[in-house]
C-alpha positions in Angstrom: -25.7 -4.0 38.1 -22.6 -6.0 36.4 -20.1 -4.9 34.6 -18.4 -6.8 32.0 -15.7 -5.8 29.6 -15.8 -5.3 26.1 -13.7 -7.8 23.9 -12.4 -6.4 20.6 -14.3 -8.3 18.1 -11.9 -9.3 14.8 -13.9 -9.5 12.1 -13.2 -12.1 9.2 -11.3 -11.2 6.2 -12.9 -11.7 3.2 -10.9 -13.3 0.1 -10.9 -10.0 -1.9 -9.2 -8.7 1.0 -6.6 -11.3 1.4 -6.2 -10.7 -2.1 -5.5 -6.7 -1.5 -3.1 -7.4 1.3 -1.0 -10.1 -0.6 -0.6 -7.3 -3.2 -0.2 -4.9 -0.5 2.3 -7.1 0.8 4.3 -7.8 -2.6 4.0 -4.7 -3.7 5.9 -3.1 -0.1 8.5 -5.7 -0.3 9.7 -4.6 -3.5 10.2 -1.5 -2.4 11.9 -2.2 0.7 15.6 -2.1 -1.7 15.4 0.6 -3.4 17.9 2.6 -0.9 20.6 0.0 -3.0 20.2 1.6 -6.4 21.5 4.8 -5.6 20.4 7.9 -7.2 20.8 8.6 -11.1 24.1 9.2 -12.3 24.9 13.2 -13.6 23.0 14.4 -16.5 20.4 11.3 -16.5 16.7 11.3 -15.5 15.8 9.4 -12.6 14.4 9.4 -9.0 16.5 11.2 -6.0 18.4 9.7 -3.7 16.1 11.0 -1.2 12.7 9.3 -2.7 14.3 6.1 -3.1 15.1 6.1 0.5 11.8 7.2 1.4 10.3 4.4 -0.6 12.6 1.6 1.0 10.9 3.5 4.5 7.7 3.3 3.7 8.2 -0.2 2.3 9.6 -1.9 5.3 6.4 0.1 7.4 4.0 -1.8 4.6 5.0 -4.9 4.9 5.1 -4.6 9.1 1.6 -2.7 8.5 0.2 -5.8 6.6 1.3 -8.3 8.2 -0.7 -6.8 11.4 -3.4 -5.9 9.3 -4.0 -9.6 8.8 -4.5 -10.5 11.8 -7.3 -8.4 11.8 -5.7 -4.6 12.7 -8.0 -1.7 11.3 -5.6 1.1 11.8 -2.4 -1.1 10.0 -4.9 -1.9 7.0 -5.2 1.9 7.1 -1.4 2.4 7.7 -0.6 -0.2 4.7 -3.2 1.3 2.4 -1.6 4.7 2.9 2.5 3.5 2.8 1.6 2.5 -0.8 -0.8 5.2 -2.5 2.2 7.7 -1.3 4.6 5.5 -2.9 2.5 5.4 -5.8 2.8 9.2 -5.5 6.5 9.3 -5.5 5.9 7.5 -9.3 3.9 10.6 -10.8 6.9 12.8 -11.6 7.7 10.2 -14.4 4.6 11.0 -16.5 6.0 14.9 -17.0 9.7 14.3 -17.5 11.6 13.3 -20.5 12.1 9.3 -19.8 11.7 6.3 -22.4 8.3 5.6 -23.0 8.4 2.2 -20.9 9.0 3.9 -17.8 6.3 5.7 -18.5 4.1 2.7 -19.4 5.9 0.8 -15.7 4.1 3.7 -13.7 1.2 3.8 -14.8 1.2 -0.1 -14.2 1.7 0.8 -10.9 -1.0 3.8 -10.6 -3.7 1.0 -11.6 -1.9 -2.0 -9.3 -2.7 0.7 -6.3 -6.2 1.8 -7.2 -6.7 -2.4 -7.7 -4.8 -3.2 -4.2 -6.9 -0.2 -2.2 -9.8 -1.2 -3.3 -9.6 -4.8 -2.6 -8.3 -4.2 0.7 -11.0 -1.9 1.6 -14.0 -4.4 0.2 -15.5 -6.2 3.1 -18.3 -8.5 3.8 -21.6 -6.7 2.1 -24.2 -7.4 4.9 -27.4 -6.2 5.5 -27.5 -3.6 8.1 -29.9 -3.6 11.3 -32.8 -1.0 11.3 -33.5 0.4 14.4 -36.7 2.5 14.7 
């Protein structure tokens, strides 16, 4: 009896995927400075201090996250999906408070970009699937 040990297998990345992770990508980068505007200034609407630091966090974890989901990591596409649907999350307050109507219109730009981005990334080859009887 031989024993032989089991190579990881990376499997390819289709296009639509490469095409989720650049906007994966993109969008995490832009978040990654959002610690630099500071929070809103007394008696205007806008995001905490603490958010904006959470979404420069979970911005610089995105981009590290897809840059090793590239190269073929199932648990950093994971992480990368998830670092940007909860920053997408972080947006949702802006629909029930008093802002201009373009901020309003910018997040739910963003709500769609993120349902388009996890979907991508997510779409692999279609194959046909062995039957085993």
């Amino acid at each position: 009896m031989t024993m032989t040990a089991a190579t990881p297998v990376r499997s390819r990345i289709s296009t639509k995927q490469k095409v989720g992770l650049v906007l994966c990508f993109l969008n995490s980068l832009q978040s990654v400075p959002s610690f630099l505007v500071g929070g809103p200034d007394p008696g205007q609407e806008g995001p905490p201090e603490a958010v904006l630091v959470l979404a420069s966090v979970l911005g610089v974890i995105g981009v590290i996250a897809t840059v090793l989901a590239w190269r073929g990591s199932g648990v950093a596409l994971r992480v990368a999906a998830g670092t940007i649907i909860v920053n997408t999350l972080t947006s949702l307050p802006a629909f029930f408070v008093d802002v201009p109507t373009w901020l309003k219109a910018v997040a739910a730009f963003g709500v769609v970009l993120c349902v388009v981005t996890v979907v991508l990334m997510f779409s692999g080859h279609r194959g046909t699937a062995p039957v085993t009887d």
